[in-house]
C-alpha positions in Angstrom: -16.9 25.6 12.5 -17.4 21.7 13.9 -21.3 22.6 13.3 -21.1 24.1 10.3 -18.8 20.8 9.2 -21.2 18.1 10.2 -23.9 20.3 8.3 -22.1 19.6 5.5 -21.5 16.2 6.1 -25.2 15.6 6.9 -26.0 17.1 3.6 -23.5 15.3 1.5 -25.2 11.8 3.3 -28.7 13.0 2.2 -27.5 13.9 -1.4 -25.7 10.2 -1.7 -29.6 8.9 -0.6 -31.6 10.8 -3.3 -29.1 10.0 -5.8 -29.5 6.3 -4.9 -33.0 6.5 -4.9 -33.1 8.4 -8.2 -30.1 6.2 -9.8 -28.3 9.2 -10.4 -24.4 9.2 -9.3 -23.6 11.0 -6.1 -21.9 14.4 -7.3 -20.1 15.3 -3.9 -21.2 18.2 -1.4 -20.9 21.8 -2.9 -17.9 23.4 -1.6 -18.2 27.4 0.1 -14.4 27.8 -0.4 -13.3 30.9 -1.7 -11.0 31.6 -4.7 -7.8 31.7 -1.7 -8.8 28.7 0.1 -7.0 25.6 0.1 -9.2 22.9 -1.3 -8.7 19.7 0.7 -10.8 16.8 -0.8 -10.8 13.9 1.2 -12.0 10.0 -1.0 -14.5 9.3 1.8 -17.0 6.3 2.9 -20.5 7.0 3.2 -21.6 4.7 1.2 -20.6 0.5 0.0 -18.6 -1.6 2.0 -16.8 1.0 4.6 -20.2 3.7 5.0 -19.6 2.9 8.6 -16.2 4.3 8.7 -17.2 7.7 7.1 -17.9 10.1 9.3 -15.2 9.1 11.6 -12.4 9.4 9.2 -14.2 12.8 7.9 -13.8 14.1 11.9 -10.1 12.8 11.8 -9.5 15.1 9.4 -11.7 18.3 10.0 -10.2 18.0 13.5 -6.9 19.5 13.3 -8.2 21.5 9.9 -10.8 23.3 12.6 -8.5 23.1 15.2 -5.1 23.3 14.5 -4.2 24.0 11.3 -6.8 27.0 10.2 -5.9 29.1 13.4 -2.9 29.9 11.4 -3.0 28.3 8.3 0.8 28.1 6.2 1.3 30.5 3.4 -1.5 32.4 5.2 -4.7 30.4 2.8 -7.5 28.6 4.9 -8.1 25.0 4.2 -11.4 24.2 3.1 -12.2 19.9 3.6 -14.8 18.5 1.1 -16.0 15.2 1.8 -16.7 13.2 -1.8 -17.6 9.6 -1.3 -16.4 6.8 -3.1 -18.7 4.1 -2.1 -21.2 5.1 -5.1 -18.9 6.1 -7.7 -15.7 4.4 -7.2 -12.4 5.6 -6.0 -10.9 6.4 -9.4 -14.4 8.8 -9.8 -14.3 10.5 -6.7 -10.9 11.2 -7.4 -12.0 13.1 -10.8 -14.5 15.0 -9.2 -12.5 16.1 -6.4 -9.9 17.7 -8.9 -11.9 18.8 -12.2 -15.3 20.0 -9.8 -13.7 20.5 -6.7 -10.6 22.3 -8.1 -8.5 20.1 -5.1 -4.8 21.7 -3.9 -4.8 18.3 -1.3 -5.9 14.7 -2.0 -6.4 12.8 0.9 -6.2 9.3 1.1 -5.5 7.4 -2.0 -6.2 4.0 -1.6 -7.0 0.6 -2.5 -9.0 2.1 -5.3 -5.9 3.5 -6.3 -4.4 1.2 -9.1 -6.6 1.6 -12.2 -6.9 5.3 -12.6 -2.9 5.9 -11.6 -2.0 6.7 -15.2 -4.4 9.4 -15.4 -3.5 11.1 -12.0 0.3 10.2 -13.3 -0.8 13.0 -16.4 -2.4 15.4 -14.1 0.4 15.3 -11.6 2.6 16.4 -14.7 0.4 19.3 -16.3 -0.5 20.6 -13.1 2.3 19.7 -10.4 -0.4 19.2 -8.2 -2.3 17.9 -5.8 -0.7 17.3 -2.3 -1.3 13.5 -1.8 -1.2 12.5 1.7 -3.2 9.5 2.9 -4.0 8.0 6.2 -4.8 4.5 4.8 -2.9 4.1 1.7 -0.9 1.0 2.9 -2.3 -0.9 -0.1 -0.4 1.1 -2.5 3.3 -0.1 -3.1 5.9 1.3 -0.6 8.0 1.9 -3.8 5.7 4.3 -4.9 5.4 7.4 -3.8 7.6 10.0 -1.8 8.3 12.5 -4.4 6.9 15.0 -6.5 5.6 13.1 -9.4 3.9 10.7 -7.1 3.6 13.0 -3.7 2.0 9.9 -1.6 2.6 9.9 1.6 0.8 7.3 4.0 0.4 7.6 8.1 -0.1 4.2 8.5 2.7 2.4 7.0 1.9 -0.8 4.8 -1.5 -2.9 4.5 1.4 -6.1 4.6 2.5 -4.7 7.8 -0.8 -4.8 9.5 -1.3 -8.4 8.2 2.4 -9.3 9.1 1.5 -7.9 12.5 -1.1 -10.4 13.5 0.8 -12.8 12.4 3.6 -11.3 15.2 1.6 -11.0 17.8 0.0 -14.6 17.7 3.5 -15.9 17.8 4.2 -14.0 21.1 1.3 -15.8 22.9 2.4 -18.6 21.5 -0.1 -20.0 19.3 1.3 -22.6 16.7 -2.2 -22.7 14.5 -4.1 -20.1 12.9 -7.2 -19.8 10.4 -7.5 -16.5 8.3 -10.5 -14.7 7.5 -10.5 -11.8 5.1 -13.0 -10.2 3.3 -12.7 -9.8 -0.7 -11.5 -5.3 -0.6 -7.6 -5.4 -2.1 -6.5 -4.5 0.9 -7.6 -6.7 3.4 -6.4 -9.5 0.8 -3.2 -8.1 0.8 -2.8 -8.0 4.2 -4.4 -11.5 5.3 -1.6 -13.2 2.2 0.6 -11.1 4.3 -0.4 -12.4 7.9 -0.1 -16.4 5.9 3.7 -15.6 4.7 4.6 -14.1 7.6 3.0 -17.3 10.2 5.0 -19.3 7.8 7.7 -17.6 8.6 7.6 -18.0 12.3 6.4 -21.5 12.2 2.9 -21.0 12.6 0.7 -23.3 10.9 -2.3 -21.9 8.8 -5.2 -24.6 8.6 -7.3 -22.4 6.1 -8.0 -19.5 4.6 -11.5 -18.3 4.0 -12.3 -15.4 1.8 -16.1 -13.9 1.4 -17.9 -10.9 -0.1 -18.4 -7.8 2.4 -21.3 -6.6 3.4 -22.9 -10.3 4.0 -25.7 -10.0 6.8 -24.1 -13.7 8.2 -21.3 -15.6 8.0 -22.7 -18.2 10.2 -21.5 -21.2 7.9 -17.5 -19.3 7.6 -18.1 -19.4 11.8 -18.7 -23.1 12.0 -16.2 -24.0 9.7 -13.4 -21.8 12.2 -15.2 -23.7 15.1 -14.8 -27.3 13.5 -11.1 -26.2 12.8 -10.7 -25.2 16.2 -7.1 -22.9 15.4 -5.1 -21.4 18.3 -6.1 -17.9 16.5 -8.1 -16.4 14.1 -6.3 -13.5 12.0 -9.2 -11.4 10.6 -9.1 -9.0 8.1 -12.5 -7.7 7.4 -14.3 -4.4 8.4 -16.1 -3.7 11.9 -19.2 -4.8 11.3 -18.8 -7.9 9.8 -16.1 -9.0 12.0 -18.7 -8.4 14.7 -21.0 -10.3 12.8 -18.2 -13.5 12.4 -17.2 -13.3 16.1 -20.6 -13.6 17.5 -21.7 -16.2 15.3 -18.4 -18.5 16.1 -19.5 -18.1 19.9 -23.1 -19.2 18.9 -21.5 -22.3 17.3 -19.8 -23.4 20.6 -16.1 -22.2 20.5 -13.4 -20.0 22.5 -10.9 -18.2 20.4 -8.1 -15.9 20.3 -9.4 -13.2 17.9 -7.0 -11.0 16.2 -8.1 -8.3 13.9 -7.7 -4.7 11.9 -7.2 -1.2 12.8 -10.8 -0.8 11.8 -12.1 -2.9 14.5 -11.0 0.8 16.7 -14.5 2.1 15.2 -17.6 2.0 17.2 -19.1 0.1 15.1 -17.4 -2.8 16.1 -17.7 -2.7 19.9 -21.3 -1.7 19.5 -21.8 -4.9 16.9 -19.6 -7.4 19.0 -20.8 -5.8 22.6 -19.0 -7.0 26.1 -20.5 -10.0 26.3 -18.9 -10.9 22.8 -15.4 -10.0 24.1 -16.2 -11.7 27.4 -17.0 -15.0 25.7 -14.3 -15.0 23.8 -10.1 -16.0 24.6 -9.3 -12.8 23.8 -10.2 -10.2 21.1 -7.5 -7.3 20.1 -6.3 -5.9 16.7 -2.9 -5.4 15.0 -1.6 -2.2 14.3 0.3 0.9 15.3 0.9 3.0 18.5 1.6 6.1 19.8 3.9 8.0 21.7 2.6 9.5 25.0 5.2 10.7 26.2 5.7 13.8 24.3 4.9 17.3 24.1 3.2 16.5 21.0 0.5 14.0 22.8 0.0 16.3 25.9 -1.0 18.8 23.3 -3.2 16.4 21.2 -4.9 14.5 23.5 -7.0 17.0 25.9 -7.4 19.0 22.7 -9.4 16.2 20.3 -11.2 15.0 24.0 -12.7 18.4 25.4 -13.2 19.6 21.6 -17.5 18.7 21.2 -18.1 16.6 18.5 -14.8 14.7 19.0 -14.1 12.6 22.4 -17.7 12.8 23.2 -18.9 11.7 19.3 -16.1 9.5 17.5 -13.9 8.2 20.8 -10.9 8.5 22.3 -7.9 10.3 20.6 -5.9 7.4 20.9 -7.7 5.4 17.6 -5.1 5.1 15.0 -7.1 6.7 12.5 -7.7 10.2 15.0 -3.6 10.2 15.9 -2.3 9.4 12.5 -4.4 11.6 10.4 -3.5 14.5 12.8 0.1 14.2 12.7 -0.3 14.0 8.5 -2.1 17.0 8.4 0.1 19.1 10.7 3.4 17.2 8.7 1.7 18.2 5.5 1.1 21.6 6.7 4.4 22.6 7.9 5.8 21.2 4.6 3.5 23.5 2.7 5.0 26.0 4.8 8.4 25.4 4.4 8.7 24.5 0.3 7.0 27.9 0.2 4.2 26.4 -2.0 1.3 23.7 -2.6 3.1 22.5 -5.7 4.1 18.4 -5.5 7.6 19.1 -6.9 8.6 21.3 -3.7 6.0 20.0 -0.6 7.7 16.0 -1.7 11.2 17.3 -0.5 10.5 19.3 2.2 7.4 16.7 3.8 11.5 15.1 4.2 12.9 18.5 5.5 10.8 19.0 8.3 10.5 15.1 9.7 13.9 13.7 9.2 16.1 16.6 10.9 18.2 17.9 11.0 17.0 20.9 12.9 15.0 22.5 16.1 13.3 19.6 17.5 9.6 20.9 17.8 6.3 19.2 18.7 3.0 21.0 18.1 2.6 23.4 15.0 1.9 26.4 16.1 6.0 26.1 17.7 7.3 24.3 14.5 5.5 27.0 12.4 6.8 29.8 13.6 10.6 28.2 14.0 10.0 27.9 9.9 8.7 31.5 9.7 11.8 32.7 11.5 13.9 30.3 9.3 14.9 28.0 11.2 15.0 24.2 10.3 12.8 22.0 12.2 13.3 18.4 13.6 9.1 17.6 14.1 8.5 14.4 15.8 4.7 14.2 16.4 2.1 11.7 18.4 3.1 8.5 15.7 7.0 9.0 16.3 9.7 10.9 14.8 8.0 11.8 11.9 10.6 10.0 8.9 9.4 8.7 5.8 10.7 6.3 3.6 11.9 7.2 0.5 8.5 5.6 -1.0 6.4 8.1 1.4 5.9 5.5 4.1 6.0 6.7 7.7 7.9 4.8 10.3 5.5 3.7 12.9 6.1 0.7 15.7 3.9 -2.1 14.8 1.5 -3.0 18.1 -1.5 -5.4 19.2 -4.1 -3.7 21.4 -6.8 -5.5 23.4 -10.4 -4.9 24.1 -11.0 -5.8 28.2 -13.8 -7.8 28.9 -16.4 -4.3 29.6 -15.4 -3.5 25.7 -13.3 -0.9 26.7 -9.4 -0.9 25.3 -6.5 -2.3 26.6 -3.0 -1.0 27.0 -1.0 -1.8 23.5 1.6 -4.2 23.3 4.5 -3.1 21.1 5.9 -5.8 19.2 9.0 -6.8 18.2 10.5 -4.0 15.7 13.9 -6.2 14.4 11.4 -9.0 13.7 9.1 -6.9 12.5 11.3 -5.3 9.6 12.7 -8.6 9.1 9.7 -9.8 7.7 8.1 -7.4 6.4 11.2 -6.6 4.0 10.8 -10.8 2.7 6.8 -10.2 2.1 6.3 -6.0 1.3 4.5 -6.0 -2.5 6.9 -4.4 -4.6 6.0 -2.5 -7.7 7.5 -3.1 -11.5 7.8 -0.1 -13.6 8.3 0.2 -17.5 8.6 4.2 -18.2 6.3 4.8 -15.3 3.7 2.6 -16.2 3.4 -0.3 -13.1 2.1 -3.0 -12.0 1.8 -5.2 -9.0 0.5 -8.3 -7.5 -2.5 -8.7 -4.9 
């Protein structure tokens, strides 16, 4: 199955070249799902701004599909993933193609493409009551929407302001009492660095600039000088792997020694391969903001020596305890056990029970082949997975515990430091993006 997938994925890539070549748009990979399959369409990166991300968030997702989840699929129907990049088309596009060609029962990850073609999804959600919309990095969209059946979002990663807010956290713990932040111009790394400067001035940290640039530049040698002249105790980045790389290297070239505190996508090989040992050795300290995970469970003892001796997965796209691997594996199997348990893919019964089976109360289970068949026997289910115990908000955000994790000066990672939770929702409930609705038409800042 894993080869057949990257078959599929190869293709997709070439098809994205020859359309570029041709100036054509990129129509998405053809799907082999049958009339009973479960269409799951993820809004994926293989091309713009995040094409290094793509085919690690892709195997995030076919893992537990391939692994978990199709060995005994709920409601008995096989989910089928199909990859359809955004980078070409837009989000809004994808989106379109995913349910009018695709024919999609799940939409995965919404995200900071999201705002300008919600009204139409809003229409489709009504005529159709569908799809499923579960996304690992949706923490740009508003943590007021979302969470029920006429807006079924629900994001593994909690809120872009919380990764921002995070940084800001974390450089308070060491200490540092100035900061410059660096953020490249995507909505939800802006979101998140105006997060990380409202939270440091809430702790007292002092922010000597901000510096926003395009993505995608080969240099931003002139942006590194400038943070070297400034000289800050840290430097709160928000800007993909590569380019971060790119900025961290060329700050060492102009003669400084920083604390470096980045993203959750600095976890992609990318980075480490961009910034290499000697970066992280020349360097204070580089680390990233974001979430962690719970190894002390049933659920991780499952996980873990499943994703690493699985080929194509430990040995391809690292070690199962990136955010992105955890998080989207604990949606998927949430998402699937709710499917189970409304008794169908339709938005207006999976909202409520994605609720049902998280928040308790019931049988306490772990993996989902036990919580699947505690739900086939009728039983209610308690499921706390690898991010935690598995609660939502009422907006569809997932309750994770904020965390900075280091790289060690070989480039491999640190242990993560958990940070401050009372603080933490302090904050982020004086800075959290709220959105303003007028008969379900919204808007919101950032």
């Amino acid at each position: 199955m894993f080869v057949m997938r990257m078959f599929r994925i190869k293709l997709a890539t070439l098809l994205i070249a020859l359309f570029a070549l041709v100036g054509g748009p990129f129509l998405g990979t053809a799907s082999a799902a049958s009339d009973d399959d479960v269409v799951v369409c993820e809004l994926a990166y293989y091309t713009g701004e995040f094409a290094s991300y793509g085919p690690y968030l892709t195997a995030s997702l076919s893992f537990p599909i391939d692994n978990v989840i199709n060995a005994d699929p709920p409601l008995g129907r096989t989910w089928d993933l199909i990859p359809e990049d955004i980078g070409t088309v837009g989000e809004g596009q994808a989106a379109r193609t995913c349910l009018e060609r695709h024919g999609a029962d799940i939409l995965v990850s919404p995200a900071h493409g999201y705002r300008p073609y919600r009204s139409w999804l809003q229409e489709w959600l009504q005529e159709n009551d569908s799809p499923l919309m579960p996304t690992v990095h949706g923490g740009t969209i508003p943590g007021n929407l979302g969470g029920t059946g006429s807006e079924p979002i629900f994001r593994a990663q909690g809120l872009d302001e919380a990764l921002g807010m995070s940084g800001s956290l974390y450089a308070n713990s060491i200490g540092a009492k100035t900061a410059v932040i660096f953020a490249t111009q995507i909505e939800g790394f802006q979101l998140a660095a105006t997060a990380a400067g409202l939270a440091a001035e809430a702790i007292g940290i002092k922010v000597l600039g901000r510096i926003d640039v395009p993505a995608e530049q080969p240099s931003y040698r002139a942006e590194a000088e400038k943070i070297a002249d400034m000289a800050p105790d840290v430097v709160i980045v928000q800007a993909g792997g590569v380019e971060s790389a790119t900025l961290i290297n060329e700050t060492s070239e102009a003669g400084a020694s920083l604390h470096w505190i980045g993203e959750t996508g600095w976890v992609i090989p990318e980075f480490m391969a961009g910034l290499g040992a000697e970066g992280v050795a020349s360097q204070q300290s580089v680390g990233f903001a974001g979430f962690s995970y719970n190894d002390g469970t049933p659920a991780w003892s499952f996980y873990e020596p499943l994703w690493t001796a699985t080929p194509g997965y430990g040995d391809t796209h690292g070690e199962a305890s990136s955010m992105y691997h955890f998080s989207a594996y604990d949606l998927l199997v949430h998402t699937a056990l709710a499917v189970e348990k409304a008794g169908s893919y339709n938005a207006s019964a999976w909202a409520p029970a994605m609720f049902e089976v998280g928040d308790g109360p019931g049988t306490v289970c772990y993996t989902y082949a036990d919580c699947l068949a505690l739900i086939r026997a009728g039983k209610d289910i308690d499921y706390e997975g690898v991010t935690g115990p598995g609660s939502y908000s009422s907006g569809g955000v997932n309750v994770v515990i904020q965390s900075y994790t280091p790289y060690n000066n070989d480039g491999s990672l640190g242990e993560a430091v958990l940070l401050d939770s009372d603080r933490a929702l302090e904050i982020i409930g004086q800075i959290a993006v709220q959105a303003e609705c007028d008969d379900n038409e919204c808007t919101w800042g950032g």
